[in-house]
Legacy VTK file of the C-alpha trace (Angstrom):
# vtk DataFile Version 3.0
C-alpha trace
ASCII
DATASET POLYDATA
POINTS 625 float
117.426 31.938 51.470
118.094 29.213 49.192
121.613 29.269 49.613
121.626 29.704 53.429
119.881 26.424 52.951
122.289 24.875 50.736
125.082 25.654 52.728
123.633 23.884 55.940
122.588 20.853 53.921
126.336 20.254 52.785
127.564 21.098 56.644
124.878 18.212 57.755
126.404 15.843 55.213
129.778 16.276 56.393
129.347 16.051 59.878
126.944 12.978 58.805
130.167 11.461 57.519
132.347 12.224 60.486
130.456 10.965 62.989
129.829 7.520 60.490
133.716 7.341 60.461
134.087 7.188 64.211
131.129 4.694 64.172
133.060 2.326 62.318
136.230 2.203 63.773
134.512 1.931 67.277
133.712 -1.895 66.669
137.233 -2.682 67.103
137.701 -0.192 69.943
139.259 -1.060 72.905
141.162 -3.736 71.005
145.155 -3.941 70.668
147.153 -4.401 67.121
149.498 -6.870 66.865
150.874 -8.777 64.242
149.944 -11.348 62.257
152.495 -13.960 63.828
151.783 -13.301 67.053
148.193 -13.979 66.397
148.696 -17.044 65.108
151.056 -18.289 67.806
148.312 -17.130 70.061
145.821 -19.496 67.980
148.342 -22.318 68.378
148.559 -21.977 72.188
145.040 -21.800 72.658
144.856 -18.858 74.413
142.506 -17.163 71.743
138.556 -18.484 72.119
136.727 -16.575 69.590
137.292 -14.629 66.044
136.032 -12.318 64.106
136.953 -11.431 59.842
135.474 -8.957 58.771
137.230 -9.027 54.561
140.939 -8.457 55.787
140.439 -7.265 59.748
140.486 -10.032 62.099
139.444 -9.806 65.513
140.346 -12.305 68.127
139.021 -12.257 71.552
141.439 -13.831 74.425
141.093 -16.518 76.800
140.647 -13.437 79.375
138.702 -11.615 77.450
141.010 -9.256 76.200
140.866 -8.368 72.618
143.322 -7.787 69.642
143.129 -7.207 66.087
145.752 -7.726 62.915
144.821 -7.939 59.433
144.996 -11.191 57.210
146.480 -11.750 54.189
146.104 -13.461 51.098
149.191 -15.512 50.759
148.314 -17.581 53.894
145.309 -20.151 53.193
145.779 -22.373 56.037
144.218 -19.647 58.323
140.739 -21.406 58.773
142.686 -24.714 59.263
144.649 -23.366 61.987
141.438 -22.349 63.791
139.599 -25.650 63.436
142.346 -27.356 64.647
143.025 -25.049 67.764
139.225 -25.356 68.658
138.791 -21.802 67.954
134.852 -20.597 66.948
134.951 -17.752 64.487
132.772 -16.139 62.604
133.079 -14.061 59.045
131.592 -11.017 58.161
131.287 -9.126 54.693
133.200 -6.055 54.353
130.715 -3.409 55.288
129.285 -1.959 52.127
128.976 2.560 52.448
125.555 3.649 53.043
123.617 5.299 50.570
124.025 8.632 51.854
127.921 8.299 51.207
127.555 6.540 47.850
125.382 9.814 47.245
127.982 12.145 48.697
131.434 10.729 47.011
129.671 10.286 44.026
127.587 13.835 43.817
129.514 16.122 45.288
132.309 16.611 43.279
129.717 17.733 40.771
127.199 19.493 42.635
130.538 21.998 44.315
130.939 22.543 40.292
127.211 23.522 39.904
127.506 25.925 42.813
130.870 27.305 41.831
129.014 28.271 38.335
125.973 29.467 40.036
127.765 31.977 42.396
129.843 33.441 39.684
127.138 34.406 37.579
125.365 35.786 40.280
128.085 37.882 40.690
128.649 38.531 37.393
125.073 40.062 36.756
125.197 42.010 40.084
123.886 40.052 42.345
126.613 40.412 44.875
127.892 43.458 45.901
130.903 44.583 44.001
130.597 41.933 41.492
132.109 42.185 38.331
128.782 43.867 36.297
126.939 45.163 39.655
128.360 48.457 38.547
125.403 49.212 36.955
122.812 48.700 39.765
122.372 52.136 41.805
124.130 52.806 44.802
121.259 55.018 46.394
120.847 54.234 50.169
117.186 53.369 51.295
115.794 55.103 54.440
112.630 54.139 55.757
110.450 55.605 58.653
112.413 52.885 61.357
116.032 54.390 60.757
114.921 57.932 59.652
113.714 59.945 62.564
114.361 63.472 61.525
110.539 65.824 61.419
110.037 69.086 60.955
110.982 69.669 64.306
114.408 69.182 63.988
114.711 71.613 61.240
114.869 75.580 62.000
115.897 78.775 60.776
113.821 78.191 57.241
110.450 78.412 57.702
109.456 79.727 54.096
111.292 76.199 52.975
108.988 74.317 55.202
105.659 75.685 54.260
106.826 74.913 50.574
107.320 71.437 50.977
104.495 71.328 53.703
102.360 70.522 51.113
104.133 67.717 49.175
103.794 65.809 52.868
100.465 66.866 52.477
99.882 64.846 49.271
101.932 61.783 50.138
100.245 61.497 53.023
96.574 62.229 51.281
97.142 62.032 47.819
93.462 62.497 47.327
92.772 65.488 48.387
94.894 67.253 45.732
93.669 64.823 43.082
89.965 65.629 43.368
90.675 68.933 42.288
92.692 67.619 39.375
95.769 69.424 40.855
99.342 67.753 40.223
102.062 67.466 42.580
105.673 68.779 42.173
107.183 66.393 40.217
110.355 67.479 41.410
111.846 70.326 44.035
114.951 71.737 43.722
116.569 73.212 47.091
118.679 76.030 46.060
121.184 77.283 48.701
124.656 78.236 50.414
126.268 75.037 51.715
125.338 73.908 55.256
121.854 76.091 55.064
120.292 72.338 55.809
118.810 71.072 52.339
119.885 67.337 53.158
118.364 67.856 56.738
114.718 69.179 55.316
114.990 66.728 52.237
114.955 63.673 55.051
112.718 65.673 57.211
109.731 65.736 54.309
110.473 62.157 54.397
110.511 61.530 57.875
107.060 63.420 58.005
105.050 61.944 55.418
106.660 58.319 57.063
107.716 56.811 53.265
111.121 55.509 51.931
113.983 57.641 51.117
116.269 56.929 48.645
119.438 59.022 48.989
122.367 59.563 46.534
124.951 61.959 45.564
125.085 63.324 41.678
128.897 62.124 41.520
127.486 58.760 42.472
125.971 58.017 38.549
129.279 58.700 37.056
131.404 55.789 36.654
134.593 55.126 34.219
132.673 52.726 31.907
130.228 53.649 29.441
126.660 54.098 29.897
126.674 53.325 33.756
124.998 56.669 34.595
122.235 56.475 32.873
121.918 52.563 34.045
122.198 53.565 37.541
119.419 56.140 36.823
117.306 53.412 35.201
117.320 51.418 38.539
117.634 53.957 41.123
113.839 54.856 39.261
112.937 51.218 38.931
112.970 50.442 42.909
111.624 53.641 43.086
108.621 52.773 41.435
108.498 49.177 43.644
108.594 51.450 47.035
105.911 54.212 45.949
104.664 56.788 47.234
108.350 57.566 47.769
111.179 60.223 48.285
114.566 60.431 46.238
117.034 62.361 47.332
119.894 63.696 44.866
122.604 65.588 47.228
124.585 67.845 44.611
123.144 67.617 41.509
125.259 70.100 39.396
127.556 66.574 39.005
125.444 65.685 36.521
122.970 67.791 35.377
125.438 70.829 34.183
124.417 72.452 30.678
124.467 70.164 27.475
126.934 70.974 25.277
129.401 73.226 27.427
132.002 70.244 28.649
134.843 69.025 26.390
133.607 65.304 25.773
131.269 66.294 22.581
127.489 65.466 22.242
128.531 61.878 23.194
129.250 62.842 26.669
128.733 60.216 29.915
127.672 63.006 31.603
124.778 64.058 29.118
123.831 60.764 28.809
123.181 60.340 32.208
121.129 63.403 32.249
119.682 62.407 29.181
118.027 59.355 30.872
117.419 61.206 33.945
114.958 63.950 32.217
113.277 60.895 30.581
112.370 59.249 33.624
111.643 62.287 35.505
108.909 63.105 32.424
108.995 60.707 29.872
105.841 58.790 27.983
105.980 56.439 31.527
104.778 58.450 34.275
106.706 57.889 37.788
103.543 58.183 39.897
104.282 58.370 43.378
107.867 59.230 43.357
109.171 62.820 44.076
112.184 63.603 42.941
114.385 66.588 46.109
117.639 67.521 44.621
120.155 69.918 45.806
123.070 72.421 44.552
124.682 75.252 45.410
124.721 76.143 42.043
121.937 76.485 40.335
122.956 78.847 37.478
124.788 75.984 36.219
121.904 73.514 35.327
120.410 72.742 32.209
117.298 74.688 31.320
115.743 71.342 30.694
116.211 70.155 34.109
114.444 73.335 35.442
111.376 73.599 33.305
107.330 72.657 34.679
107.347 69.041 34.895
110.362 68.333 36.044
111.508 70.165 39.063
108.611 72.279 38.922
109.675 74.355 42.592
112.731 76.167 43.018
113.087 76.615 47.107
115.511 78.783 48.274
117.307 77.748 51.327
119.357 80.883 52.452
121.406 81.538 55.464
119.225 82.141 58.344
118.628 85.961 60.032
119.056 86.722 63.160
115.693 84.982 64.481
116.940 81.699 62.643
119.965 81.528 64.074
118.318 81.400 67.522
115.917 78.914 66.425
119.050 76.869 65.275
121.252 77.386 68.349
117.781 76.182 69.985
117.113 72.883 68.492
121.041 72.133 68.819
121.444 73.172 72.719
118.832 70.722 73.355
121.207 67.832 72.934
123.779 69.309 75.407
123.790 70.641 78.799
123.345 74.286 79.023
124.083 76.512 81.951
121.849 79.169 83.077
124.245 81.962 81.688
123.515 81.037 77.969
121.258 83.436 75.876
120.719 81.801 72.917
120.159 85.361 71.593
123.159 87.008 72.463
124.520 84.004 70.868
122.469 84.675 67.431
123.296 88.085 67.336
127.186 87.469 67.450
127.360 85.296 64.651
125.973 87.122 61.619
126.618 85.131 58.552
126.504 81.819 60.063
124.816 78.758 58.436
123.048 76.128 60.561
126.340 73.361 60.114
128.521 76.622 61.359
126.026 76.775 64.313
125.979 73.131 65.190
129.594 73.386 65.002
129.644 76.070 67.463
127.202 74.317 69.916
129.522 71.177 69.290
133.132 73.076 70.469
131.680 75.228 72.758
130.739 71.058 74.543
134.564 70.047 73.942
135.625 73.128 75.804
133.375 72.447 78.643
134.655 68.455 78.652
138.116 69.548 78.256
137.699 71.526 81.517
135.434 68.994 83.620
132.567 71.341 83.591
129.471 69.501 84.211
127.053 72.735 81.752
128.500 74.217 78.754
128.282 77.731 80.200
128.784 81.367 78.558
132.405 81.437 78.403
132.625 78.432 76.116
130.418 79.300 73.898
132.599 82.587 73.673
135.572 80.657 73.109
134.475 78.126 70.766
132.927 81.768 68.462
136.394 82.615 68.924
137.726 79.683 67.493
136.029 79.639 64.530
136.246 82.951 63.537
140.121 84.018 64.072
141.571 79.930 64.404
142.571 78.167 67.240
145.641 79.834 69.351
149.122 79.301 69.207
150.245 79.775 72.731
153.281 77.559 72.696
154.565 79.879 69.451
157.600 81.648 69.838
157.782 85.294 69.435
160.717 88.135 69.523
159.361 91.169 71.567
160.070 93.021 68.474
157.721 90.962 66.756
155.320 91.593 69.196
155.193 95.116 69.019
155.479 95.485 65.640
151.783 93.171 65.106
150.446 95.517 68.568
150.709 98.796 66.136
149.421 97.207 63.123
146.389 95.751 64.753
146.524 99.014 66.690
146.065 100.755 63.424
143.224 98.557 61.985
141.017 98.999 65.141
141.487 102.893 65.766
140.490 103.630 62.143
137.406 101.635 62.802
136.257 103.105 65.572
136.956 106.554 64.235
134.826 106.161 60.990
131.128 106.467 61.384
129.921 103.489 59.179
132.056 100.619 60.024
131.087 98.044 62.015
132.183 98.205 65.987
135.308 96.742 67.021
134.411 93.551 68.673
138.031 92.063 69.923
141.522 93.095 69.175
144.387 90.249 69.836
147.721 89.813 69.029
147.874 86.325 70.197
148.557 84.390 66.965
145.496 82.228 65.878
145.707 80.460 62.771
148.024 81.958 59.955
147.923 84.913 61.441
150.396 86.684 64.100
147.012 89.120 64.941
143.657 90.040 64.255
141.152 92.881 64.519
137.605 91.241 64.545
134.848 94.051 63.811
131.089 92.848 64.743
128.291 94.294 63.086
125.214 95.242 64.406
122.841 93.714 61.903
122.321 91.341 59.094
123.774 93.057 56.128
121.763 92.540 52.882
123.483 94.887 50.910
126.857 96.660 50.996
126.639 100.220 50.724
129.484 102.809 48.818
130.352 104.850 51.767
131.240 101.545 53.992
132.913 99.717 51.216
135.479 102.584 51.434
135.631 102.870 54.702
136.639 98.923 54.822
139.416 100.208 52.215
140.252 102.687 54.603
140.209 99.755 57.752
142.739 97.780 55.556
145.393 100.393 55.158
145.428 100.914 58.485
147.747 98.478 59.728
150.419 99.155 57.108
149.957 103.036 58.091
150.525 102.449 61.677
153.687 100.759 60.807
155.440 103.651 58.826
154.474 106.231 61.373
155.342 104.562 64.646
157.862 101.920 64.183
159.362 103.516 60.661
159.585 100.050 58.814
156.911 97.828 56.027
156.452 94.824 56.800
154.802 91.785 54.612
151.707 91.592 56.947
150.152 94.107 54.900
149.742 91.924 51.862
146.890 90.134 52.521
145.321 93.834 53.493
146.256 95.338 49.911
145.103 92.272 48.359
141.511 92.430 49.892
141.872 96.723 49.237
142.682 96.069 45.908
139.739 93.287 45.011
137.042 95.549 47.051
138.286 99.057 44.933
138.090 97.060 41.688
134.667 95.264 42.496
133.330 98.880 43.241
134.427 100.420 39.972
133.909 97.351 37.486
130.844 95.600 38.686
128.859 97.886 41.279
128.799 100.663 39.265
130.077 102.841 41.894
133.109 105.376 39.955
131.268 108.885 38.777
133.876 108.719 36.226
133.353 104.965 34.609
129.761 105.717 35.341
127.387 102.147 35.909
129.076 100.284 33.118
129.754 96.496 33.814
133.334 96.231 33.115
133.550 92.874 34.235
131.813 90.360 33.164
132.176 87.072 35.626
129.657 84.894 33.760
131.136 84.826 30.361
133.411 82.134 31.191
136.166 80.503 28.520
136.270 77.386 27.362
138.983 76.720 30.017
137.308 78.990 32.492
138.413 82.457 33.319
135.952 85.804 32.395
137.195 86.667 29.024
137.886 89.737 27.534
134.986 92.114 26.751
136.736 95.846 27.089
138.924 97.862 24.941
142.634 98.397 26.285
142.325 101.998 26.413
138.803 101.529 28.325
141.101 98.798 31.136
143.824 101.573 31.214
141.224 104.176 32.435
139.258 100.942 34.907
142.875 100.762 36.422
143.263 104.386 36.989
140.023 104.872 38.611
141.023 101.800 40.908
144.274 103.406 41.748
142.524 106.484 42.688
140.265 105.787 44.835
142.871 102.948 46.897
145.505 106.519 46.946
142.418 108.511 48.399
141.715 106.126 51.154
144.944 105.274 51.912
145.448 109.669 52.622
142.471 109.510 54.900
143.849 106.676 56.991
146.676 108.272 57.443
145.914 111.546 58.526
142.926 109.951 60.836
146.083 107.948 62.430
148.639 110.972 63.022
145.915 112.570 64.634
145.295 110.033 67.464
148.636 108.988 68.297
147.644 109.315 71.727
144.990 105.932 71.172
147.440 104.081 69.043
150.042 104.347 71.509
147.516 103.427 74.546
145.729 100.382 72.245
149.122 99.305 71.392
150.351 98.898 75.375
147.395 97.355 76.323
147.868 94.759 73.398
151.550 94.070 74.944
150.103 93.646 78.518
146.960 91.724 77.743
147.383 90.310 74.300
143.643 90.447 73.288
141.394 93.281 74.137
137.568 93.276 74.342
135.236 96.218 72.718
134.343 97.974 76.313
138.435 97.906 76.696
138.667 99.620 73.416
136.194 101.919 74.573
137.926 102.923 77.157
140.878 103.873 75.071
139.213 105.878 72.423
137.516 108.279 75.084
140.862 109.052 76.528
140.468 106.853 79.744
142.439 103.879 81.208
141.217 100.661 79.919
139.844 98.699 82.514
141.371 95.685 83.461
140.111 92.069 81.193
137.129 90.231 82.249
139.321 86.984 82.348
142.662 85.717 83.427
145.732 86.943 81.444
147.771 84.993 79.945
151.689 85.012 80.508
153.707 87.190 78.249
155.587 85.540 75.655
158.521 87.512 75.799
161.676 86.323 74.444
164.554 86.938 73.847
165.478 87.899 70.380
167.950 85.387 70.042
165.502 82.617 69.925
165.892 80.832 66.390
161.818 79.989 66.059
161.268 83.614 66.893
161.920 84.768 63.422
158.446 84.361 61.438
157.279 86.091 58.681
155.340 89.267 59.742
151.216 89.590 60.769
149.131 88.661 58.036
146.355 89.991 59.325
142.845 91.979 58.393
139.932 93.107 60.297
137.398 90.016 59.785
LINES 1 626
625 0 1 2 3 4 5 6 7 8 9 10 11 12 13 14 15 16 17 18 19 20 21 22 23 24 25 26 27 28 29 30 31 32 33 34 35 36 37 38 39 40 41 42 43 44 45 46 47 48 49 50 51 52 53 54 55 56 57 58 59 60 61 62 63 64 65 66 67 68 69 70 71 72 73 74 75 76 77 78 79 80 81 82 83 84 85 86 87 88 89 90 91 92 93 94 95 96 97 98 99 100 101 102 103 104 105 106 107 108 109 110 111 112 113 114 115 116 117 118 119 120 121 122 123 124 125 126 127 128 129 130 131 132 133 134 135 136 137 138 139 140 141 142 143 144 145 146 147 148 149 150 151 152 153 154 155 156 157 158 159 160 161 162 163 164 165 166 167 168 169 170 171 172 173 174 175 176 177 178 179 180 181 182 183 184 185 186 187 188 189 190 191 192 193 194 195 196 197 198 199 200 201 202 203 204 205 206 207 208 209 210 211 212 213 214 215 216 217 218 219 220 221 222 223 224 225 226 227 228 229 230 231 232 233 234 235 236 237 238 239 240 241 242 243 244 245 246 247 248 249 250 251 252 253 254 255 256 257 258 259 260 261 262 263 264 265 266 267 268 269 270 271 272 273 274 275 276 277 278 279 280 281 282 283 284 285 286 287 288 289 290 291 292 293 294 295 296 297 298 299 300 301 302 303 304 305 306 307 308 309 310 311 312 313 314 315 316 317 318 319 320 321 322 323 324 325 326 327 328 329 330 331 332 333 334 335 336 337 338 339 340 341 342 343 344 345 346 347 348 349 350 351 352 353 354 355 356 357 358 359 360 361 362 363 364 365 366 367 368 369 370 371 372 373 374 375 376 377 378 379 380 381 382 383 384 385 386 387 388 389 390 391 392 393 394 395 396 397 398 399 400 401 402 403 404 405 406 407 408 409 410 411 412 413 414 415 416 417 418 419 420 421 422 423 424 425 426 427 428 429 430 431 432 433 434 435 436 437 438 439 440 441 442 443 444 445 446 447 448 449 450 451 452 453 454 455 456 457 458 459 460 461 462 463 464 465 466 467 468 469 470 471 472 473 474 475 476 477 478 479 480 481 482 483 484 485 486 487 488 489 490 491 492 493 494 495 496 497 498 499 500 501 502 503 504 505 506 507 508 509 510 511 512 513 514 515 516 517 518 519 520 521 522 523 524 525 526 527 528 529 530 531 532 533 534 535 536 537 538 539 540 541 542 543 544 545 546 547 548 549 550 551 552 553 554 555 556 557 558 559 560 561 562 563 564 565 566 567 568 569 570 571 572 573 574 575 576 577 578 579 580 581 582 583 584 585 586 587 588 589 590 591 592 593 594 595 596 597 598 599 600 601 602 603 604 605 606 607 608 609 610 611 612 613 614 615 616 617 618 619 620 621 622 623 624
């Protein structure tokens, strides 16, 4: 305020001056120059009735009234003579002495712009400013308070368990009272624990928008700084304005950044990082108590954190934010179709129940395209069709129609995928066959997109090999009916390969290695990387199981595909006609019928010819998602 005021003050002063400068050469306005002879000859000649001199300005008024001015000098003394003798009346002034206000000015100034200059560095210096030289040690958390934070409860779905635990911390800022009569404590601290995009952020600034008190936001990578001891300043005075804006709400968005285990990082005891944690444990329970200030923080990984961090007093609530079921997701798809325009055709259900695994960001994200597809085709309601569209999208990647492909190419990816979908819908326990396409989306020339029914919790022996079985497929399909390997496989035998050896080294699930933990994915090096806790003799027989049971599934695909030609043959024409097939399509096929025709328009076959230089690109790498 005070400098606002300063700055105004000088402005006044200057334009003070200005206008004082016009002032004074207005008295001789309207007047002409001429020189000094010529005004005397003019005195001599008695045209000039009346003078003015003012120190060395002279100004003569005419005979008609007109006026001119010259300036005097010292070498003539018979000036006054001149004018007696002519009959001239004159009259002389004293050179106009400055006012006090610009005796002030030219004499202050120069001093006072010092002062200021001084004043506004060391403000800067000490952090007044932002990004001054030393304000690196002020926190950077943003403050949210209930006029620009409008998110409730009621914009938050899909985690009701969540809610009712931090129901009650509302509860007490709102009535802290009520829990205090009883001599009961509040959470000190609550910890959301989830998958990213399961909405942690979103119910942190919910609590706060709830209980209407500030919320201070900031990210854990925000305390660490390239200087010394800045983290632990910046935790100092996040806690300090804290304590001026109680009851309050801080927010710490990723908190592994800083609060890792002591001790495990490569900087020694006299790490930044544990001294910022350091200070944070102290003024989350030190000898000062932070009354009225809750501390929400959030990770993603929560094995990570220092015991210290987690124990009563501290955060004293672990909540567990998990990916929502089936219910949640329509909940979700609920609170985010309310900001768009929805056609009569959605089912917000139908929706839910088609994208298992899907976190509430993946679902606003699919309300959100689904919107761009309906702008991008001057629809006035996002309608079904969209929404299907946009699911499509983010599963298997946008398409590449304008990619070039050899009809050899073509055919080759129609038998692969081919092979992939009729081994799922042969096997009893894998998951139904959603949408076959060969149409290239993403990295991939094709893709075989199983749906499952439910929510899986748990995976289950007999499926896991089935999905082994699903991945050799494609490859299999290859050798019989076009005679050739192709690279598309890899990414197949990869995901094979990492399944077989989870199965036999972690699950427990090989009769011969018996329920043994081969694998141990929390001993981490120094460097990271599990390190070594088996015998080479015990690996040689870990690899030998793995090889066995990737050999058995791989003979089970293969005779399940020589005997149905007939479907592979059938799928694989209606993937060169159509390009994508739906499930009742594939129905259709697999009960010996012809498919019936696609609910939507088909799109123009790429066919050309095989001389086409951009034709030749690597092989499908593709896998049933």
């Amino acid at each position: 305020m005070f400098s606002k005021s300063a700055i105004w003050v000088v402005v006044a002063l200057l334009l003070f001056m200005l206008f004082k400068q016009f002032d004074t050469q207005s008295v001789a306005g309207g007047s002409k120059s001429i020189a000094y002879s010529e005004l005397l000859d003019e005195v001599k000649a008695r045209r000039i009735k009346d003078v003015v001199i003012e120190g060395a300005n002279i100004t003569a008024t005419r005979v008609d009234d007109s006026k001119v001015r010259s300036t005097a000098t010292m070498l003539d003394r018979g000036l006054i003579g001149d004018l007696r003798e002519n009959g001239v009346r004159f009259d002389i002034k004293p050179p106009e002495e400055p006012s006090f206000l610009q005796q002030v000015f030219i004499s202050w100034f120069p001093m006072l712009l010092l002062i200021g200059v001084w004043v506004f560095f060391m403000r800067q210096m000490q952090g007044g400013g932002k990004g001054g030289a030393f304000s690196f040690g002020k926190s950077k958390a943003r403050m949210m308070d209930e006029t620009n934070n409008t998110v409730t409860f009621a914009d938050v779905a899909g985690c009701d368990e969540a809610k009712e635990e931090v129901t009650e911390i509302v509860d007490f800022l709102k009535d802290p009272t009520k829990f205090q009569k009883l001599g009961g404590r509040i959470p000190r601290g609550v910890l959301m624990v989830g998958p990213p995009g399961t909405g942690k952020t979103l119910l942190a600034r919910a609590i706060a928008g709830e209980a209407k008190v500030p919320f201070f936001s900031i990210s854990g990578s925000d305390f660490v700084e390239m200087f010394v001891g800045v983290g632990a300043s910046r935790v100092r005075d996040m806690f300090e304005n804290a304590k001026k804006h109680s009851p309050c709400i801080i927010f710490i968005d990723e908190i592994d950044a800083v609060g890792r285990h002591r001790g495990a990082g490569m900087g020694g005891g006299n790490d930044e990082r544990e001294q910022t944690l350091n200070q944070l444990l102290v003024e989350m329970d030190g000898f000062e108590a932070s009354s009225g200030v809750i501390v929400v923080a959030a990770t993603n990984r929560a094995d990570v954190l220092d015991k210290a961090l987690l124990r009563p007093g501290r955060f004293d609530r672990q909540v567990m934010v998990g990916l929502p079921d089936i219910r949640g997701r329509e909940q979700i798809l609920n609170v985010h179709m309310r900001k768009v325009p929805i056609g009569t055709d959605v089912k917000a259900d139908i929706l839910a129940r088609g994208t298992p695994g899907f976190s509430g960001a993946d679902l606003a994200n699919l309300v959100n395209e689904a919107a761009l597809f309906a702008a991008r085709r001057s629809k006035r309601l996002v309608e079904m069709s969209d929404f299907e569209d946009a699911k499509d999208k983010i599963f298997m990647g946008p398409e590449r129609k304008s990619m070039v492909m050899r009809e050899e190419e073509r055919r080759n990816t129609a038998y692969h995928e081919s092979g992939h979908a009729v081994i799922a819908k042969l096997l009893p326990k894998a998951d139904p066959v959603h949408k076959v396409t060969i149409m290239p989306r993403g990295y991939a020339l094709g893709l075989t997109w199983q749906l499952p029914e439910h929510d899986s919790l748990s995976g289950y022996k007999d499926k896991m090999l089935e999905e082994i079985s699903i991945l050799f497929g494609g490859r299999i399909a290859e050798e019989l009916f076009v005679g050739q390997m192709s690279t598309g496989a890899s990414n197949d035998f990869a995901r094979a390969t990492k399944l077989a050896r989870s199965m036999v080294t972690r699950f427990g699930m090989s009769d011969s290695m018996g329920v043994m933990v081969y694998e141990d994915s929390e001993n981490e090096g120094f460097f990271g990387g599990a390190t070594k806790t088996i015998s080479e003799a015990t690996q040689q027989q870990v690899d030998a199981e793995i090889r066995s049971i990737l050999d058995k599934q791989y003979a089970l695909s293969r005779r399940l595909l020589e005997e149905n030609r007939d479907k592979v043959e059938a799928m694989t024409k209606a993937l060169l006609d159509w390009e994508t097939i739906d499930a009742d399509q594939i129905n259709d096929i697999m009960a010996g019928n012809e498919p019936r025709p696609p609910k939507f328009e088909v799109p123009p076959k790429r066919n050309q010819p095989p001389g086409s230089g951009s034709g030749d690109v690597s092989p499908n790498a593709t896998a049933p998602a």
